[in-house]
N, C-alpha and C positions, 0 to 999 in steps of 0.2 A: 501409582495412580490410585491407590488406595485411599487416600487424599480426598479425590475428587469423586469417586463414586460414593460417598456417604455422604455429600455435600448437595442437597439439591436445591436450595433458596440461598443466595448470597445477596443480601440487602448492602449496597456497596455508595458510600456515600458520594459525593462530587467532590470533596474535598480529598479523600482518597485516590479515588478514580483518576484525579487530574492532575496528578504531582509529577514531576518530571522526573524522576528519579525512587520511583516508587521500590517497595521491596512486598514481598508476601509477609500478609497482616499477621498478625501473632493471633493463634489461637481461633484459625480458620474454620473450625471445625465445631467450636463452640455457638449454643443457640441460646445466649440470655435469654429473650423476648419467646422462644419455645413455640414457634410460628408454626405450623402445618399447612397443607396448604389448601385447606377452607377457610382459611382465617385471613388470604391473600385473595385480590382478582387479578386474571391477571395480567389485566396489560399494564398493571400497579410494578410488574416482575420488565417490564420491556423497554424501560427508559435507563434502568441499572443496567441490562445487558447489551445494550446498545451504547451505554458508555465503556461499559467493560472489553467491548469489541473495539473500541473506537484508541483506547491505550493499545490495545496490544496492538492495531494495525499502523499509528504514528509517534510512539512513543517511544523508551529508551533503544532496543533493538530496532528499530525504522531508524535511528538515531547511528547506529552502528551499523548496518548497511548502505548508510550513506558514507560514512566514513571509509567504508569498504568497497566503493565505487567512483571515491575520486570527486564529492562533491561537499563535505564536510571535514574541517581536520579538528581532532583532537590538542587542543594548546596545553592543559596540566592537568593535573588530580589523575583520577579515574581517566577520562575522556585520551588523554598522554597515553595512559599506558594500551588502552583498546585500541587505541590507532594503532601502535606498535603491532598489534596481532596478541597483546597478552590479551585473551580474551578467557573469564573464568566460565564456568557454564552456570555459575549462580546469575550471571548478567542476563539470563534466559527467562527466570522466574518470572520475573512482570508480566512476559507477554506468557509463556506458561499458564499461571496462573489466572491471566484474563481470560486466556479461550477456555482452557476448560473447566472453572469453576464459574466465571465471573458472567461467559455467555452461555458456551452448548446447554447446563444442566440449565439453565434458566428458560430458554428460548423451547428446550423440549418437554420443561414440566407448562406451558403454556399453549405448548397440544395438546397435550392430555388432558390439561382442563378445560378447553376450549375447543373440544375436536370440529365441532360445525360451523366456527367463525374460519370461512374460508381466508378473511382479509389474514388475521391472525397467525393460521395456521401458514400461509403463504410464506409473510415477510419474517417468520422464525426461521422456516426453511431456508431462506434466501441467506438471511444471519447468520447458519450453523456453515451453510457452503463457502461464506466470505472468512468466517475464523478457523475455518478446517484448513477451507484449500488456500488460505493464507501459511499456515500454518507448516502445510506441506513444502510450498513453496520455497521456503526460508531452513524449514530443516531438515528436508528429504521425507524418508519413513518416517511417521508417526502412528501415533495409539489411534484408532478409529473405530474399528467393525466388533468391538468388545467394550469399548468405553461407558460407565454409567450403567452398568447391569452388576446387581446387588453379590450375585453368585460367580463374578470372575475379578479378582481385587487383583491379578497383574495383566491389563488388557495388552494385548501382542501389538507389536509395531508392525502394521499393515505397509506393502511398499507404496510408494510415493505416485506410482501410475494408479496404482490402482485406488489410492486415496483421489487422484484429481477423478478418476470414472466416476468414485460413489458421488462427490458431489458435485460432477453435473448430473446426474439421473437426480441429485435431489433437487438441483434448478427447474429440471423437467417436471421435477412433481410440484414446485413451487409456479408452476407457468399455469398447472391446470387448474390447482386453489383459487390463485389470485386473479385468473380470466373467467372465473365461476363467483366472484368475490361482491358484493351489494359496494356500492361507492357509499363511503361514509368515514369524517374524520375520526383520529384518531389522536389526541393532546399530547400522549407520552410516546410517540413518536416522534425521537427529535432529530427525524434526518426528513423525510417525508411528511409526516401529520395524517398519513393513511393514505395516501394515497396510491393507489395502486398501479394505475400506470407506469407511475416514476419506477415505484416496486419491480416490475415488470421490464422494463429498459435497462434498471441497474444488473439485474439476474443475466438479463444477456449479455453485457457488457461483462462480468465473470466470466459466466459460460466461454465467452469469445478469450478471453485471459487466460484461462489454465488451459484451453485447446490452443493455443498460440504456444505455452509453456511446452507443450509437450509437441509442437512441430506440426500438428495438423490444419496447417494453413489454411484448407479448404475447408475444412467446417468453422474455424474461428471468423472467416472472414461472412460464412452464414449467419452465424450468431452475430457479429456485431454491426448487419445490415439491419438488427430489433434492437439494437441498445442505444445504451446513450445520447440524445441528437443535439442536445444544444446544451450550453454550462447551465442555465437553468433548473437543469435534470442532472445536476450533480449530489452525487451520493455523499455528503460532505459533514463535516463536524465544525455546529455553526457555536460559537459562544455566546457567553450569555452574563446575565449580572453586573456588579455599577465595577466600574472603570474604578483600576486601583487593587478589585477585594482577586484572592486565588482560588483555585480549584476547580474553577469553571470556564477559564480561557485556553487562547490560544497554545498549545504545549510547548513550541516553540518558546511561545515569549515566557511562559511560565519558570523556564528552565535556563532560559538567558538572566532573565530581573532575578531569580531566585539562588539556590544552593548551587548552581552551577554556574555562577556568574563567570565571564572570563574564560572555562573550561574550554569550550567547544564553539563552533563557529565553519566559516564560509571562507573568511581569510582569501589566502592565493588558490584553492581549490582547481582541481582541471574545469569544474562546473563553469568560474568566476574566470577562467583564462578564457573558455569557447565565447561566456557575454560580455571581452571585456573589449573595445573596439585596437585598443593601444597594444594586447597581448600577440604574440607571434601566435598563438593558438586558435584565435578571433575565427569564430564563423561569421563574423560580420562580410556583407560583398555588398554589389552594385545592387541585389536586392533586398537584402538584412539590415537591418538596424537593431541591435541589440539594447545600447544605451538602457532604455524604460526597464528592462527588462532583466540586465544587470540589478539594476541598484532594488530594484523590487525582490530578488532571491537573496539578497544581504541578510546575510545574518551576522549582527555584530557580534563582535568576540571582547571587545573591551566592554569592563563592567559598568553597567549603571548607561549604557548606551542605550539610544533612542532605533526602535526598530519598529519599520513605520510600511515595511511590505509582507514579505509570505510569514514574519517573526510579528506581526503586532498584534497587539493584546485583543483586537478583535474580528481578526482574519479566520475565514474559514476554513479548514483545513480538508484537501480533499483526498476522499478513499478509495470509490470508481466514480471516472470520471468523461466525460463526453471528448476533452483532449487523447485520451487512452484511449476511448473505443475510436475515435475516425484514426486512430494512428494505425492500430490495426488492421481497418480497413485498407489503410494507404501500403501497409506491408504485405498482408494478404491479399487485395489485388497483384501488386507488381509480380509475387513471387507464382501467382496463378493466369496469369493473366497478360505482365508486360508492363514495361512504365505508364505507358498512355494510361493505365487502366487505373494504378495504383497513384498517377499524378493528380487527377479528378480530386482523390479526396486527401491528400495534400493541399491542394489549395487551399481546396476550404475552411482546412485547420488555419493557413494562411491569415484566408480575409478574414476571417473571426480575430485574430490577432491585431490584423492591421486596424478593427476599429478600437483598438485598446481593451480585447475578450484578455484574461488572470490578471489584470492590473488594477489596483483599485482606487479609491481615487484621489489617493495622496499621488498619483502619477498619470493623471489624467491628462496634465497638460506637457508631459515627460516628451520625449524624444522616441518613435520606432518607427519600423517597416517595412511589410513583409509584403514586398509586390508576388504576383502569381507567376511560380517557376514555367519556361515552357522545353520540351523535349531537349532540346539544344544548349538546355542549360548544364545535362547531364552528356551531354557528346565532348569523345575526346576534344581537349583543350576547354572546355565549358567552363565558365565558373563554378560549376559544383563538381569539376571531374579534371582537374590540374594534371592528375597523375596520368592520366589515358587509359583508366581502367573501362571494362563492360560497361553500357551505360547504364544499365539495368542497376547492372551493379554500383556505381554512383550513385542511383538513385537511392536505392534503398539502403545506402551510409549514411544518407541523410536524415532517411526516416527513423531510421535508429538512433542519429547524433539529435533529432527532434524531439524523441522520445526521452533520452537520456535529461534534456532541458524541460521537458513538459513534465517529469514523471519525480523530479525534487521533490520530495517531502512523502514520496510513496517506496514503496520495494520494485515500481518498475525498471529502474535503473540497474540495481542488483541483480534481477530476477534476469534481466537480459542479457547481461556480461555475460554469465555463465552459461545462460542457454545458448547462445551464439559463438562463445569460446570453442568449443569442439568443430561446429558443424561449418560455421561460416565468420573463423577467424577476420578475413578481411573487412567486417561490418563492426567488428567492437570497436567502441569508441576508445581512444588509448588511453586513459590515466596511467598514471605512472604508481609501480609502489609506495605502500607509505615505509618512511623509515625501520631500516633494518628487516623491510621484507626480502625473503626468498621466491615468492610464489604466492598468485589471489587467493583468498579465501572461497571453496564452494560452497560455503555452506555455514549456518551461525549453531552452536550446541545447544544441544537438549539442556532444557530446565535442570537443575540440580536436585531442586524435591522433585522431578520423574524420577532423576536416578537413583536415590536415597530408595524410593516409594515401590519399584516396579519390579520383581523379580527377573526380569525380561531383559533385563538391561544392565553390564556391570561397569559399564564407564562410556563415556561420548566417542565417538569415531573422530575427532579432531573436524577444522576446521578448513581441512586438505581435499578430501575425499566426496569425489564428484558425487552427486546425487545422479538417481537411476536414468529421470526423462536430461538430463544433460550430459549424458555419456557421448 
């Protein structure tokens, strides 16, 4: 970490930032231009960290959690072998690197210069909760309650519960900033534009995320009755610039058109069996239509292919999102409350869908259909309950197997096998190993320059080894 605590401006260009296959820049540490930071303002610092945040949340590792959850396959190169499970822990650095040089140091030297811009000091906070407890997420303990202080150059691997507490109490502290906050835009904001509301919905929609992570259904299902409420209010990574140029689109399609042509892709995935209507795997029934819905998660794997839904050059890519938080809802009712309680907002995910809500409009005149489930659709013999399990419990397989389809191109997919592996085996959705596996992955390894960098650390705990809140 030593790395990162002498680094506290990283001016990080688009053309960097957006590479699909990024590696840590050479000579990180160096300051041509000899910036200090009077010589920055700095919401000048909050369009770089908000890009820096925005790699390490759907970039190469988002990239290999998919792989690791049965909705991506690796076809050659590199992408071949990580499917395998060869996974090196240098393939960590990108997103390594992003959270803690490229956001935290950035997003907190933007307090300190700004302590009374409550909008400011808000959506930093919001920022550092999203790249931490991302962070956590994906690789159990990490560096946190010693990170960025001049006087401790190997900061300790705090545990993973207790990394998700600090950053909700810093959502909490971001609640009271940004409800004290003067409304006024903000340019270099490119997820919101300042707005603080949205600010505001997305932080509970976290909040409601890492208290779901860690099993406490009753407060998550709290938090995400303030989050998220309609796609609108998606926390998302929009692109930008003329059609054709790199750096600044969608990472998907960046990394299909580009150095990973061919690599990696959607192929037969379990994702492509559940939308596919012809698959034995098919969730399609009397009230499903998957069709639109399919072909819009395609990600082509042949080179020089045309990819025209969640893979095109100017699709937004979403980080938290209003399908996550009512998903939550609909799990944290049922499992508090009962199906009736958790099917409410279900639907609603539902009708959002059925007017053609994450499809864009190369699929506007597509094929779907998501009529509203009712009780009986989860009662033995039901269409969503074949096997004659609880019904409860059919219900919320689905809200899971909903989740698993709504959460492509995020870690909720990953984050949820695992959490559910232990407790409540019967709700994982099943992908099958990928080749020449033994056993899922819990977890993706620590960065390589941590390990080089940290006295605290003399090698990765493997890729086996359950993390704490998924015991």
């Amino acid at each position: 970490m030593r790395i990162f605590i002498k680094t506290l401006f990283v001016m990080v260009s688009l053309s960097i930032l957006l590479t699909s296959c990024e590696k840590m820049v050479e000579g990180i540490n160096e300051n041509p231009n000899n910036l200090v930071q009077a010589d920055i303002e700095a919401r000048l610092l909050l369009t770089g960290a908000q890009l820096a945040n925005t790699v390490a949340q759907a970039s190469h590792t988002n990239r290999i959690a998919g792989m690791y959850s049965g909705q991506l396959i690796g076809f050659q190169s590199l992408y071949s072998n990580i499917y395998g499970y060869a996974l090196s822990t240098a393939e960590s650095d990108q997103t390594w690197s992003r959270t803690y040089v490229g956001c935290v140091p950035n997003v907190r030297a933007i307090r300190v210069m700004v302590p009374e811009d409550n909008l400011m000091v808000g959506i930093c906070k919001v920022m550092e909760a999203h790249a931490i407890g991302s962070a956590a997420s994906v690789f159990g303990d990490v560096p946190y309650s010693e990170i960025n202080n001049p006087d401790i150059s190997d900061p300790v691997f705090d545990g993973q519960a207790s990394v998700f507490t600090a950053v909700i109490a810093l959502l909490d502290d971001a609640f009271t900033d940004l409800n004290g906050a003067d409304d006024r835009s903000i340019d270099e904001d490119i997820h919101f534009s300042g707005d603080k509301d949205q600010w505001i919905a997305a932080a509970y929609t976290l909040k409601a995320r890492y208290l779901l992570q860690m099993k406490d259904y009753a407060a998550a299902y709290t938090a995400a009755q303030s989050g998220i409420s309609s796609y609108d209010g998606n926390y998302s990574f929009f692109p930008i610039g003329s059609a054709g140029t790199t750096g600044d689109k969608n990472l998907y399609w960046t990394m299909i058109t580009g150095s990973r042509d061919g690599d990696i892709g959607t192929g037969n995935s379990y994702l492509m069996q559940l939308l596919d209507a012809g698959d034995p795997n098919t969730r399609d029934n009397a009230k499903t239509i998957e069709y639109a819905r399919f072909h819009y998660s395609t990600c082509i794997d042949d080179p020089g292919a045309n990819n025209i839904g969640i893979a095109a050059e100017f699709e937004p890519q979403e980080l938290v999102s209003f399908e996550e938080n009512t998903l939550i809802l609909a799990e944290c009712a049922a499992r508090n409350s009962g199906l009736a309680a958790g099917l409410v907002h279900l639907n609603d995910l539902r009708a959002w869908l059925n007017t053609g809500g994450r499809l864009n409009a190369a699929f506007a005149d597509s094929t779907y259909l998501y009529s509203p489930y009712v009780a009986a659709d989860f009662a033995n013999g039901g269409i969503e309950n074949a096997d004659g399990i609880d019904d409860t419990r059919a219900f919320l397989r689905e809200v899971i197997e909903e989740r698993y389809v709504s959460g492509f191109g995020t870690f909720m997919p990953f984050n949820d096998v695992r959490r559910l592996r232990a407790s409540d085996s019967d709700l994982v959705v099943p992908f099958p190993l990928n080749p020449g596996g033994t056993q899922q992955p819990e977890r993706l390894p620590y960065g390589e320059i941590e390990i080089n960098a940290n006295g605290n650390i003399d090698a990765d705990p493997g890729l086996y080894v359950v993390t704490e809140v998924n015991q």
